[in-house]
N, C-alpha and C positions, 0 to 999 in steps of 0.2 A: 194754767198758762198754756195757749196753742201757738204756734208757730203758724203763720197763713202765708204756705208756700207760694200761692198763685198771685198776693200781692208779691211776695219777691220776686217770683219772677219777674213781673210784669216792669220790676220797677227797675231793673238791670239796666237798663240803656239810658232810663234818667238819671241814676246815680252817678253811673261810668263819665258822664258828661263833665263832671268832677275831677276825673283822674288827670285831664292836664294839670289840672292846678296842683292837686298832689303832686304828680312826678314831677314835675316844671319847677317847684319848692324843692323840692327837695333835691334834686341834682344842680342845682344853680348852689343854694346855700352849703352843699357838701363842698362842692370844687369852690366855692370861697371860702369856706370855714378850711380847706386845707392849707389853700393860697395864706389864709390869716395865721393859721397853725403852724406853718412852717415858720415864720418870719417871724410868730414870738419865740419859737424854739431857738431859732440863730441866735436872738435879739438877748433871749438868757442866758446864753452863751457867751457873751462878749463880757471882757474884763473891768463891768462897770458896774458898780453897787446901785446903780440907779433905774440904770437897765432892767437889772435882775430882780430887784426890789418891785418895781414894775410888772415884772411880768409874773413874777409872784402873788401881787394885790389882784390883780387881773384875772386869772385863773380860779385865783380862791374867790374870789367875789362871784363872777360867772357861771364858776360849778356849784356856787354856794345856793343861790339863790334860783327858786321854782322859772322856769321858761316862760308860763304864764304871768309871771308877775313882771317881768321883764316886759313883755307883748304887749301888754297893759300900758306900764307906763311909757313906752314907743307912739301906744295910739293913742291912749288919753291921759297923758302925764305932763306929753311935751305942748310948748306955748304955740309951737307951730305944728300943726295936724298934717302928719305925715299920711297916706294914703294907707289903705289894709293892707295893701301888695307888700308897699316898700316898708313898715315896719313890722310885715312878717319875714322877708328876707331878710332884713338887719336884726333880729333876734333873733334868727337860726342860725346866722352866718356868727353871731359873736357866741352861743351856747355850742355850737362845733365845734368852734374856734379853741377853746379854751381847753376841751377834751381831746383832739385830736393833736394839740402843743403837747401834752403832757404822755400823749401813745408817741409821738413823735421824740421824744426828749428820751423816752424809758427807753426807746428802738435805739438810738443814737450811740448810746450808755453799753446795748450792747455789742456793739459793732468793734471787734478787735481792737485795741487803744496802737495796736502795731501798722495800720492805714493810719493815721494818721503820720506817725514818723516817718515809713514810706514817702507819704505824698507831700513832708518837707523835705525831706532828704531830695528829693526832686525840682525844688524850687516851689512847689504850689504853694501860691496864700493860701488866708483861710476859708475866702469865698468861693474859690476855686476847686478847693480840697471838698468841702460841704457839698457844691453841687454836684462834682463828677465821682468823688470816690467813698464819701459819708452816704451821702441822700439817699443813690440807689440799695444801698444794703439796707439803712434802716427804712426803705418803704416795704421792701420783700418783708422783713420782719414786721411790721407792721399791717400786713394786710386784714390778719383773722379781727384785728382789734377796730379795724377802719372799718371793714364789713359789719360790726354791732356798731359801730355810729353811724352808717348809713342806714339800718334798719330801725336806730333810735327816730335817725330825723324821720323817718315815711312815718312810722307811728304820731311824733310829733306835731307836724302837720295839722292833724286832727284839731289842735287846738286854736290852727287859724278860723276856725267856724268861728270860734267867742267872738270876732272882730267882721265879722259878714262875709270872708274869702267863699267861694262856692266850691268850697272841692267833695269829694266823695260823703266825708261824715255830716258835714252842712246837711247836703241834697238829700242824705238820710232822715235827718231831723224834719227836714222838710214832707215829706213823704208821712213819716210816721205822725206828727201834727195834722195832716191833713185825713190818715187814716184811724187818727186814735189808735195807734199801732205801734208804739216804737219798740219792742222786744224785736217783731220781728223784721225793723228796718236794720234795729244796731245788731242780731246774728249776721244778716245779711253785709252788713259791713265789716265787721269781723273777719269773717270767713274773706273778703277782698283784699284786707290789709294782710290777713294773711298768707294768701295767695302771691301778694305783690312781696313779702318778706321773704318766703321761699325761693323766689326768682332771684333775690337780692344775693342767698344762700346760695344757690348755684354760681351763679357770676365770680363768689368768693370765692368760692375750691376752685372753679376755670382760671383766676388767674395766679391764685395759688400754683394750680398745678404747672401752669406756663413757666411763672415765676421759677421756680423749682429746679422745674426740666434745664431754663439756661443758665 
């Protein structure tokens, strides 16, 4: 096995043409799988067996079941064919969703039970309590564990290729089909994703440390 550096190089600026779709993926479906995340966390919260039971089946279903199998039947399952965009966003945004409920729920759990009687003692409901004096503790707590699901989804991505999306690992495929090459398209992709994960890594300790410091 050789590596042919000169097709990687060469091929850097066609792949890269990819990387919106990657980062464009994956920060859309992050900040809604948070958005989704938080709201089944409340949602489990609340004093209703139906609710909870819910958000229970949800969870275990979603975290149960492969991302790809999911994608699949989004794009070729349902009677109405949703586009590649939009049932790649809607499989990322419900497989975060469901991981980021249960980082958010464990964070919650650990947040003093003494803010809460605080902020009845004060008059606040419970919606009011959750957003101003719950949320922001348990997202500081939460950050190291949000920073592995954001580096889950950028990895995950990759498996919008199965459905034609053109992001980075596609355009690899494409390259190395065309060169009878692909060792050395998928190092070369590798090395991107990982690249793009490290920056991910830095971001985390930056607002870690932010975090922290106030």
């Amino acid at each position: 096995m050789q590596l042919n550096f000169e097709l990687m190089i060469k091929s850097i600026p066609y792949i890269l043409l990819g990387l919106p779709y990657t980062l464009g993926i994956s920060i859309v479906t992050f900040t809604l799988g948070n958005i989704v995340g938080i709201l089944l966390t409340a949602l489990g919260m609340l004093p209703n067996r139906f609710a909870k039971g819910f958000v229970r089946l949800y969870t275990s279903f979603i975290r149960g079941v492969p991302s790809l199998v999911i994608l699949f039947i989004l794009y070729f399952g349902l009677p109405y064919q949703l586009s590649a965009l939009t049932a790649t966003l809607i499989c990322f945004t419900l497989t975060s969703s469901a991981f980021i409920s249960e980082i958010y729920r464990g964070a919650i759990s650990g947040v003093d039970a003494g803010q809460w009687d605080a902020a009845y003692t004060l008059d606040l409901n419970f919606s009011t309590t959750m957003i101003r004096v719950i949320l922001p503790q348990a997202i500081r707590i939460s950050i190291p564990s949000l920073g592995n699901v954001a580096m889950d989804l950028l990895k995950g991505t990759s498996l919008a290729a199965m459905i034609t999306i053109p992001d980075i690992f596609q355009r690899a495929k494409i390259v190395g089909g065309r060169s009878f090459d692909y060792m050395s398209m998928y190092i070369l992709v590798a090395l991107i994703y990982w690249g793009l994960c490290i920056l991910i890594e830095l971001i985390q300790k930056r607002i870690e440390k932010r975090a922290n410091y106030n």
